[in-house]
DOMINU-895434 format. One record per residue (C-alpha): residue in three letters; x negated, y, z negated; residue number from 1. Coordinates in nm, 4 decimals, always signed. Layout:
<sites>
@res->Ala; x->X; y->Y; z->Z; n->NUM
...
</sites>
This chain:
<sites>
@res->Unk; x->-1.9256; y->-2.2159; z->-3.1038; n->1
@res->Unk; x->-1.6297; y->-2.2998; z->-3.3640; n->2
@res->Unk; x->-1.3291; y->-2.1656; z->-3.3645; n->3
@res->Unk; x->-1.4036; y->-1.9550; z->-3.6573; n->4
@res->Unk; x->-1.6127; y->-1.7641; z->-3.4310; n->5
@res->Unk; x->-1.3547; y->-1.6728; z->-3.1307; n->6
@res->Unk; x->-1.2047; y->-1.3405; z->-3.3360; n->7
@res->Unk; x->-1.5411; y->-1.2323; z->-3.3649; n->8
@res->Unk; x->-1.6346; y->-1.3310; z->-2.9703; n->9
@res->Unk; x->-1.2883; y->-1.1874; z->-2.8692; n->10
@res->Unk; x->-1.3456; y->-0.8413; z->-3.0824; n->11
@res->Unk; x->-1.6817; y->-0.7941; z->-2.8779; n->12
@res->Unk; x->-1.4551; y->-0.8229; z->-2.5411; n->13
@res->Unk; x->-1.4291; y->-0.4921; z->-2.3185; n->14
@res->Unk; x->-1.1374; y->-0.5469; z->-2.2552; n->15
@res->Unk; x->-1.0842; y->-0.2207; z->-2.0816; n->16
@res->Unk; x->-1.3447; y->-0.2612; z->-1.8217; n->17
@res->Unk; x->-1.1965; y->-0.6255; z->-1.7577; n->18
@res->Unk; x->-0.8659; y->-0.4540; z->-1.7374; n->19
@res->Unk; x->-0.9741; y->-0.1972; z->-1.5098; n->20
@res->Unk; x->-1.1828; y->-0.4459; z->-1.3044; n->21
@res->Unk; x->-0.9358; y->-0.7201; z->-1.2272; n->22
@res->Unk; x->-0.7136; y->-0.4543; z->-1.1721; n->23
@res->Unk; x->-0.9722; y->-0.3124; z->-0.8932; n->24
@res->Unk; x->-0.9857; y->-0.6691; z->-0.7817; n->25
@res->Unk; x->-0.6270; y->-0.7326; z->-0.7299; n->26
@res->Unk; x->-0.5592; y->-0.4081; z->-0.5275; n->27
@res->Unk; x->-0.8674; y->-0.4631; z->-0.3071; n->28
@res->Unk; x->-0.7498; y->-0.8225; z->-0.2364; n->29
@res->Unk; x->-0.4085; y->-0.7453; z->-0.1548; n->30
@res->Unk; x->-0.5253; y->-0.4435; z->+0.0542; n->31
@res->Unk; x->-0.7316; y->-0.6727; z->+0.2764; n->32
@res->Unk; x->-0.4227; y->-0.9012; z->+0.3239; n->33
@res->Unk; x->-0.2906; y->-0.5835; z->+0.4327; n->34
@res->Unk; x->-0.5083; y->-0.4911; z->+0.6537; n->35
@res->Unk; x->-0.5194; y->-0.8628; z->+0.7989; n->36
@res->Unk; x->-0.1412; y->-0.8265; z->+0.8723; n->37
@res->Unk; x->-0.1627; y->-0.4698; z->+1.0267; n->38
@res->Unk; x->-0.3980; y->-0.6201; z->+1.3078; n->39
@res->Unk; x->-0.1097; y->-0.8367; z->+1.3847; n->40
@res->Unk; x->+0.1570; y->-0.5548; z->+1.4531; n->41
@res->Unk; x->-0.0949; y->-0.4138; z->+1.7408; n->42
@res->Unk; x->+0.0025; y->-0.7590; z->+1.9309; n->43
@res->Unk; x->+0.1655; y->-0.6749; z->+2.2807; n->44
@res->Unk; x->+0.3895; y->-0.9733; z->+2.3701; n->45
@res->Unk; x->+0.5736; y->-1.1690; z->+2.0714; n->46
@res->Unk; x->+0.4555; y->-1.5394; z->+1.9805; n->47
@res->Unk; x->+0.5891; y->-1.8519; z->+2.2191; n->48
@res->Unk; x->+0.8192; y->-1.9351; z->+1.9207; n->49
@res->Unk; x->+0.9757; y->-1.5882; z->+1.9307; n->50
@res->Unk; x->+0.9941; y->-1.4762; z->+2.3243; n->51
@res->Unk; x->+1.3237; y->-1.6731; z->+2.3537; n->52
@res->Unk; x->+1.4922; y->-1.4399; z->+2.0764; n->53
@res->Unk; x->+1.3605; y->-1.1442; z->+2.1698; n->54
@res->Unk; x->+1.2515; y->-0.8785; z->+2.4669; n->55
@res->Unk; x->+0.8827; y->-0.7259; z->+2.4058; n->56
@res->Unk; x->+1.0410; y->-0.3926; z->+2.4088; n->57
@res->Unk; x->+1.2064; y->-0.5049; z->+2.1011; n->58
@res->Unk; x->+0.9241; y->-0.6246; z->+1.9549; n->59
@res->Unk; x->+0.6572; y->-0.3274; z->+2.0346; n->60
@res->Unk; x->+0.9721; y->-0.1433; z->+1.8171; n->61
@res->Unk; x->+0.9626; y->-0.3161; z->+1.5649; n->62
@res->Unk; x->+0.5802; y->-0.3798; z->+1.5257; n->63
@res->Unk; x->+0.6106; y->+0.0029; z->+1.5625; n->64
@res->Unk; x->+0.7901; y->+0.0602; z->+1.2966; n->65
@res->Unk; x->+0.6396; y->-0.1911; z->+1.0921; n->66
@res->Unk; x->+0.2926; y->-0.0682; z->+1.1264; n->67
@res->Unk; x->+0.4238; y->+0.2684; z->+1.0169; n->68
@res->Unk; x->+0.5564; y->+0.0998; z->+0.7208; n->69
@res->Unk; x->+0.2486; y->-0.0723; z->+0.6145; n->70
@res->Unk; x->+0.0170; y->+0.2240; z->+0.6884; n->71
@res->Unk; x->+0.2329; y->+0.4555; z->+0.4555; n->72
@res->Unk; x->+0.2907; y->+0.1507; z->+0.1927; n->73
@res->Unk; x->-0.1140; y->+0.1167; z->+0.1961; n->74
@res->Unk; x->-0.1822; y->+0.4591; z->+0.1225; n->75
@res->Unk; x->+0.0920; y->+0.4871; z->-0.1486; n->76
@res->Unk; x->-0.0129; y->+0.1712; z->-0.3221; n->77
@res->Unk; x->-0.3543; y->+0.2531; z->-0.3298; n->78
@res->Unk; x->-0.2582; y->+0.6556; z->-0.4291; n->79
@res->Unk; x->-0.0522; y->+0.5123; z->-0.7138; n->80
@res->Unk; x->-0.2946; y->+0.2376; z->-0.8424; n->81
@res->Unk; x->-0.5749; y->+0.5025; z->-0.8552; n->82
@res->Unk; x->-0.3501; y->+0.7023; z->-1.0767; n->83
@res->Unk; x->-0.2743; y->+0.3994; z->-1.3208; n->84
@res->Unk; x->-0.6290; y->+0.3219; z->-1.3562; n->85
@res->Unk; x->-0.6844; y->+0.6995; z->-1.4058; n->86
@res->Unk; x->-0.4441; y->+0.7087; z->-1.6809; n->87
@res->Unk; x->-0.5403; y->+0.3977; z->-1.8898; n->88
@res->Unk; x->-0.8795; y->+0.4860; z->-1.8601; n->89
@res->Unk; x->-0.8314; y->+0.7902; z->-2.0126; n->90
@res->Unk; x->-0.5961; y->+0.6831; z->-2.2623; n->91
@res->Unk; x->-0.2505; y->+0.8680; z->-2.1399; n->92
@res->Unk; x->-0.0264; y->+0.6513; z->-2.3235; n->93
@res->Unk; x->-0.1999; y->+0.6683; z->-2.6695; n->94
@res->Unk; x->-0.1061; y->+1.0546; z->-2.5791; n->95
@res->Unk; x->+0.2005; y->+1.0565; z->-2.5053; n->96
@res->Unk; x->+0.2774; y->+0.8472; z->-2.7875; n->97
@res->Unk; x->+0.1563; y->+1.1194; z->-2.9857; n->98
@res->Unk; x->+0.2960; y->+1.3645; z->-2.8445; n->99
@res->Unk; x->+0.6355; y->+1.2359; z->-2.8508; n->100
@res->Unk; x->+0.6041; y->+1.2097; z->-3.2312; n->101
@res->Unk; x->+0.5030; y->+1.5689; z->-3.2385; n->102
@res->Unk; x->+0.8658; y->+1.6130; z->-3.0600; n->103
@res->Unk; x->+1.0644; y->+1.3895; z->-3.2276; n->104
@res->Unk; x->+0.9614; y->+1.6129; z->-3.5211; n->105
@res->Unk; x->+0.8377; y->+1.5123; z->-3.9116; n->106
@res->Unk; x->+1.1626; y->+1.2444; z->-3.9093; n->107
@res->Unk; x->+1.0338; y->+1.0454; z->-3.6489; n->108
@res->Unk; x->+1.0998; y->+0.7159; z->-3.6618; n->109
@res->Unk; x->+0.9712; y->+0.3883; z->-3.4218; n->110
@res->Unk; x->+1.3029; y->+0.4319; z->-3.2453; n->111
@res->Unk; x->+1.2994; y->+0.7850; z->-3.1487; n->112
@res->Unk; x->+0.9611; y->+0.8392; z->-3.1171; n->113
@res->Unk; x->+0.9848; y->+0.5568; z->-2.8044; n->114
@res->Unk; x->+1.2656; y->+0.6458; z->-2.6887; n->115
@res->Unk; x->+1.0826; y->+0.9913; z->-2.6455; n->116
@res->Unk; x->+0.7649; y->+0.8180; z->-2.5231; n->117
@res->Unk; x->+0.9859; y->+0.6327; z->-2.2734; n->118
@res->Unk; x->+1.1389; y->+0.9715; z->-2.1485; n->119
@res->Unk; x->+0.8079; y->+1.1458; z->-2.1003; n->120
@res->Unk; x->+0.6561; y->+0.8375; z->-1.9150; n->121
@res->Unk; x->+0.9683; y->+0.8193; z->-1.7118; n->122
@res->Unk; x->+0.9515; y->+1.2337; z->-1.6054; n->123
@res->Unk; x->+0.6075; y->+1.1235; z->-1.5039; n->124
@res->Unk; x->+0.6962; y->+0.8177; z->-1.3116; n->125
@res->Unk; x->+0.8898; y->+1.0359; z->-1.1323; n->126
@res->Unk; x->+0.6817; y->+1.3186; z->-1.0431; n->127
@res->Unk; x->+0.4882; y->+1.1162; z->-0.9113; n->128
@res->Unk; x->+0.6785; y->+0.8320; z->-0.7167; n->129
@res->Unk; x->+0.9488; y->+1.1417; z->-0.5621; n->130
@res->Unk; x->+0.7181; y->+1.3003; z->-0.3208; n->131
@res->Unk; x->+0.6417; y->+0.9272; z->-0.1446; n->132
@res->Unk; x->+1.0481; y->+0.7976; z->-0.1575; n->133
@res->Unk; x->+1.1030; y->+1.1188; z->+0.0234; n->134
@res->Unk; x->+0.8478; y->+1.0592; z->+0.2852; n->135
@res->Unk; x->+0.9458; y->+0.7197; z->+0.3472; n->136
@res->Unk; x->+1.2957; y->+0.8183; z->+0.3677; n->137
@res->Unk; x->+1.3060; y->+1.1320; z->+0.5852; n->138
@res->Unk; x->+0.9820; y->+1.0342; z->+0.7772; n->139
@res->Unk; x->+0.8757; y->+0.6807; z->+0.8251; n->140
@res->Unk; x->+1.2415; y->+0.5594; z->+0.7949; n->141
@res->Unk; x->+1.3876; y->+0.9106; z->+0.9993; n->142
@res->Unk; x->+1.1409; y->+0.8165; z->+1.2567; n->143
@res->Unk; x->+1.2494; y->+0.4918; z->+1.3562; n->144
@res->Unk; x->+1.6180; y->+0.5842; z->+1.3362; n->145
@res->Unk; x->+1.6383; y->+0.3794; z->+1.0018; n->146
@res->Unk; x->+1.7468; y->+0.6639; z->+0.7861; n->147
@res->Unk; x->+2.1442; y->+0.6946; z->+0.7093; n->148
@res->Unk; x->+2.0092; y->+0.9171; z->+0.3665; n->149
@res->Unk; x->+2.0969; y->+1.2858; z->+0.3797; n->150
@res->Unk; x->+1.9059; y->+1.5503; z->+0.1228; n->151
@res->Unk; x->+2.2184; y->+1.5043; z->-0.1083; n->152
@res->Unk; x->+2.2500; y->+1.1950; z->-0.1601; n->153
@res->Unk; x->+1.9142; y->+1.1424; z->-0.2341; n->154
@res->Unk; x->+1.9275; y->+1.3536; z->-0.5405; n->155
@res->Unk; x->+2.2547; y->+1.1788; z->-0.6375; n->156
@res->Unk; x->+2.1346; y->+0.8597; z->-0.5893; n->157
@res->Unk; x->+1.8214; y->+0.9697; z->-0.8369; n->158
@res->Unk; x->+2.0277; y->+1.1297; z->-1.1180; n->159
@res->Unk; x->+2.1919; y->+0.8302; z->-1.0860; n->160
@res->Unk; x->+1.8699; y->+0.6312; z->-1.1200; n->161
@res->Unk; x->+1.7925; y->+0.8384; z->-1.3959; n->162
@res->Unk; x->+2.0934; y->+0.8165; z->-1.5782; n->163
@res->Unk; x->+2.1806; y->+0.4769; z->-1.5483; n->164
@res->Unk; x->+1.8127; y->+0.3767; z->-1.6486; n->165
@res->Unk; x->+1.8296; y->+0.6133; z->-2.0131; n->166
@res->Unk; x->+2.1707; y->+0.4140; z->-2.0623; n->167
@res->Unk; x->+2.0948; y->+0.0922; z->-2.0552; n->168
@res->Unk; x->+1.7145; y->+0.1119; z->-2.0824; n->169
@res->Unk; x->+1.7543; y->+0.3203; z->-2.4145; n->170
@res->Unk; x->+1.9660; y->+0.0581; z->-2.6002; n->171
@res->Unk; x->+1.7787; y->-0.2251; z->-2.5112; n->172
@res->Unk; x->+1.4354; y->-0.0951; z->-2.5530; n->173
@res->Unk; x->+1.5639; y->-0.0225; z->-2.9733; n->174
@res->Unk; x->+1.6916; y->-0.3770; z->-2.9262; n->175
@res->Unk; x->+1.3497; y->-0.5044; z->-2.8650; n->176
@res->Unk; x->+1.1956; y->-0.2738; z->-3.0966; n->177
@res->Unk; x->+1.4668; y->-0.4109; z->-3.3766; n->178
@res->Unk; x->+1.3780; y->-0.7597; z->-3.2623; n->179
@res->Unk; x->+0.9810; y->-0.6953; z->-3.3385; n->180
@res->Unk; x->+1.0314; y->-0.5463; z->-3.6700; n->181
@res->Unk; x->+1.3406; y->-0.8426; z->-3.7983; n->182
@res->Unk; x->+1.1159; y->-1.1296; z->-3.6297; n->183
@res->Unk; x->+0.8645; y->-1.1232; z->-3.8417; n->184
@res->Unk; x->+0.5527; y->-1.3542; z->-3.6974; n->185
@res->Unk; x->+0.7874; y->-1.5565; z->-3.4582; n->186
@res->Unk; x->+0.9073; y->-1.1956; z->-3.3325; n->187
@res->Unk; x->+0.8120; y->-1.2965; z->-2.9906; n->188
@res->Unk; x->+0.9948; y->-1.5954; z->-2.9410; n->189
@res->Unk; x->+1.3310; y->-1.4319; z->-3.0205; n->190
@res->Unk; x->+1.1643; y->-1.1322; z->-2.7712; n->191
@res->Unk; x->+1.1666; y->-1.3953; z->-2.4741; n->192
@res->Unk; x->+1.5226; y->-1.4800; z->-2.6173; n->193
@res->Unk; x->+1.6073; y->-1.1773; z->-2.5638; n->194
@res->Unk; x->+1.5096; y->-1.0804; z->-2.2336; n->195
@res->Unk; x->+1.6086; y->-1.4059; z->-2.0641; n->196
@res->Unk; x->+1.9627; y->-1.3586; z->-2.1969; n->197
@res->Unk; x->+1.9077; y->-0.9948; z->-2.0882; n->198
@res->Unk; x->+1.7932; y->-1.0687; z->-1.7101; n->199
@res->Unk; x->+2.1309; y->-1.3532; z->-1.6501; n->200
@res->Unk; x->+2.3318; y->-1.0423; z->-1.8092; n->201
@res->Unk; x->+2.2094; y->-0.8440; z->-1.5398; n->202
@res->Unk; x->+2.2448; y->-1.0676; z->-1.2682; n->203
@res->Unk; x->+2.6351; y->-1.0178; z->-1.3175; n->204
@res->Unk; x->+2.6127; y->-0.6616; z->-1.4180; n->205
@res->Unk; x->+2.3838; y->-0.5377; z->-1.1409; n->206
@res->Unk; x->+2.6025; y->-0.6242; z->-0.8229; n->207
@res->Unk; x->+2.9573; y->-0.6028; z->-0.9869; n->208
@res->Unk; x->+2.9214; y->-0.2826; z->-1.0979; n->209
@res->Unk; x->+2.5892; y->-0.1080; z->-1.0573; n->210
@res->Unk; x->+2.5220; y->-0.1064; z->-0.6942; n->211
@res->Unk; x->+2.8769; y->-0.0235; z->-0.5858; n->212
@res->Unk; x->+2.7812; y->+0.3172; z->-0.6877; n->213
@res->Unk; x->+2.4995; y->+0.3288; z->-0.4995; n->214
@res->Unk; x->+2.6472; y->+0.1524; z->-0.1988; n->215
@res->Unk; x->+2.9419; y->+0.0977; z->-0.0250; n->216
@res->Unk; x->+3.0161; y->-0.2622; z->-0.0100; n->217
@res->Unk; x->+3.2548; y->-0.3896; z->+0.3251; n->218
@res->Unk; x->+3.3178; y->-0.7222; z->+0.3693; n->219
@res->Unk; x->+3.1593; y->-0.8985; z->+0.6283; n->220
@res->Unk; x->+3.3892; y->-0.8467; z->+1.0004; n->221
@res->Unk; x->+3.1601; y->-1.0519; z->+1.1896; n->222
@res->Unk; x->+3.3279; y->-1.4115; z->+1.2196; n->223
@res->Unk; x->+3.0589; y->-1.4985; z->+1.4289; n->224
@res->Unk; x->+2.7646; y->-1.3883; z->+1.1877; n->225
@res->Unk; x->+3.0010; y->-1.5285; z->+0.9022; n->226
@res->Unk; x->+2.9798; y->-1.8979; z->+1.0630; n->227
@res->Unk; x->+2.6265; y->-1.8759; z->+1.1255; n->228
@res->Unk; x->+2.5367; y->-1.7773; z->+0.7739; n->229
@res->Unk; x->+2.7638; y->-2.0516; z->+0.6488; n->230
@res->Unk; x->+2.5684; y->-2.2835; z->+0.8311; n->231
@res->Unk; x->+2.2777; y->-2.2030; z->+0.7214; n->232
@res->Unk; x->+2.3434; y->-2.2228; z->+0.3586; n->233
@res->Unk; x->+2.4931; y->-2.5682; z->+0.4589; n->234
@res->Unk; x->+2.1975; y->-2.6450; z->+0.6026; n->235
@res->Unk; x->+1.9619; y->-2.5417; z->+0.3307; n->236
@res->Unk; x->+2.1779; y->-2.8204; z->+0.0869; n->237
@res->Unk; x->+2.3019; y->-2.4986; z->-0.0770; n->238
@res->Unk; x->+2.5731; y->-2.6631; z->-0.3262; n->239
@res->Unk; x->+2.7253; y->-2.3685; z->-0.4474; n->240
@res->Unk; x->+3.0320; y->-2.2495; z->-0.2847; n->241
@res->Unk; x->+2.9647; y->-1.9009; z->-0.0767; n->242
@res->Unk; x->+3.3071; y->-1.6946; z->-0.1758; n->243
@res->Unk; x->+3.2461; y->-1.3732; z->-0.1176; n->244
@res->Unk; x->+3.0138; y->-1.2093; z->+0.2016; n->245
@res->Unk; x->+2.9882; y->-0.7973; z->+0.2287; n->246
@res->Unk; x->+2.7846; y->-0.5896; z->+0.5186; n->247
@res->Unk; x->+2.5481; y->-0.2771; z->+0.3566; n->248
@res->Unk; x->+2.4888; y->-0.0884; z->+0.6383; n->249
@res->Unk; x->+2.1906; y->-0.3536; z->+0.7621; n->250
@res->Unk; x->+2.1301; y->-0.5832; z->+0.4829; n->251
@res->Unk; x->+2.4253; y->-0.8734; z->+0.4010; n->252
@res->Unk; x->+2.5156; y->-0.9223; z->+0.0273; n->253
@res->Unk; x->+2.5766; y->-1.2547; z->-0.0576; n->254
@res->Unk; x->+2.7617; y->-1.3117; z->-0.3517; n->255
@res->Unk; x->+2.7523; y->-1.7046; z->-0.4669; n->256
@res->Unk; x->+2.9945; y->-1.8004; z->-0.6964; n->257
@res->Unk; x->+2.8898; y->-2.0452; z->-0.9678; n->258
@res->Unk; x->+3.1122; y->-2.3470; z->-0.9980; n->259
@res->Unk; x->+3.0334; y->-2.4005; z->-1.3663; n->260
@res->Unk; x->+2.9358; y->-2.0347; z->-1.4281; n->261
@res->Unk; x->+3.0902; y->-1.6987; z->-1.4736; n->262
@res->Unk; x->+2.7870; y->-1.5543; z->-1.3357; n->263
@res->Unk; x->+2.7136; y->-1.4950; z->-0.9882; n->264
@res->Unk; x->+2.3615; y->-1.5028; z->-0.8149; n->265
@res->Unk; x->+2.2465; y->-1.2464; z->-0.5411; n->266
@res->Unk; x->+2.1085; y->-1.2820; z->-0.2048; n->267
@res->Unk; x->+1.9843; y->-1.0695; z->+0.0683; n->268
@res->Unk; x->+1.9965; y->-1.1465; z->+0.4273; n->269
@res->Unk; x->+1.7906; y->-0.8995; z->+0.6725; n->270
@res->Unk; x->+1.9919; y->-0.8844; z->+0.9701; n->271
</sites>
């Protein structure tokens, strides 16, 4: 076969049924790692490595709450991939498309009519990801004593969501859409451009000054913890100097200062 003929070949692809098939494939695959790992949380005592660092009492707790995790995460993932499928296979976003240019009205234009598509696909999102952040908040999370959320801040926290994703998300996706149209046939190169320069942006943006209103950043009172997280990133070869180290109620920020960058890069340490 030439390569004349690979259009033609290609054209003849259904590439839905491959879509919806690997897709099928992926989710089963992952759910049997899944399923492998939830078999270990049912283990009484904790491995030789671990029974130094901790009691089985605090283990059984935490496989506890860890099988509860898993159980609820299994369900939603597989609840939520089921309803992706769903919708491609019946062509949802071809419809919504549509019917966000019957919104936008007769002077429509590519940047309205996705910026409506994007809203309507968001609402969705949302509809349907709510109900299972709720449950995993007041109920798998409340359960295990995890859950510092009330009712109210909840909802604040998602109009914040919601808000901060039309304002930035909005502008960028017409930068994208700009990009595609001025780009002509090397439009994706200066795509990639543009969402590499967009995701270091972010890595400043997001901990400076999005998730302080999210989260109430303290820094770190624990000399002891300090040292030993010190250590380790001296220990890992870590060149970068660690300046600044905040507590989050049970996850550590750490903030690493570039020494030839204005940008800072983010870590999370489970405690």
């Amino acid at each position: 076969m030439g390569l004349e003929a690979l259009p033609h070949w290609f054209s003849n692809v259904p590439w839905l049924h491959v879509y919806l098939g690997f897709s099928v494939s992926v989710e089963c695959f992952e759910q049997y790692l899944n399923a492998r790992q939830l078999r270990r949380y049912d283990e009484a005592k904790p491995p030789e490595k671990l029974a130094h660092l901790v009691t089985e009492e605090e283990y059984a707790k935490t496989n506890a709450y860890n099988k509860d995790k898993m159980r609820f995460g299994i369900f939603s993932s597989l609840f939520q991939t089921s309803i992706s499928l769903l919708s491609t296979a019946c062509f949802l976003g071809p419809f919504l498309w549509r019917l966000a240019g019957n919104l936008v009205g007769k002077n429509s234009n590519e940047y309205s009519q996705s910026l409506a598509d994007l809203a309507l696909s968001a609402v969705i999102g949302e509809c349907i990801s709510t109900p299972f952040q709720l449950y995993a908040d007041f109920v798998v999370e409340e359960k295990h004593g995890f859950n510092k959320k009330t009712l109210g801040i909840f909802v604040k926290d998602k109009l914040l969501s919601l808000g901060l994703t039309g304002l930035i998300g909005g502008p960028l996706a017409c930068a994208a859409i700009w990009l595609i149209k001025w780009g002509g046939k090397s439009f994706y190169l200066w795509l990639w451009g543009f969402s590499v320069a967009t995701t270091i942006a972010l890595m400043f943006v997001y901990p400076n000054f999005i998730a302080p209103l999210f989260n109430k950043f303290e820094p770190l009172k624990d000399e002891e913890l300090r040292g030993k997280i010190c250590e380790l990133v001296r220990h890992e070869n870590i060149k970068n100097p660690l300046s600044l180290l905040f507590s989050l109620s049970f996850v550590f920020l750490l903030f690493v200062l570039l020494s030839l960058s204005p940008l800072c890069s983010f870590s999370s340490f489970s405690s």
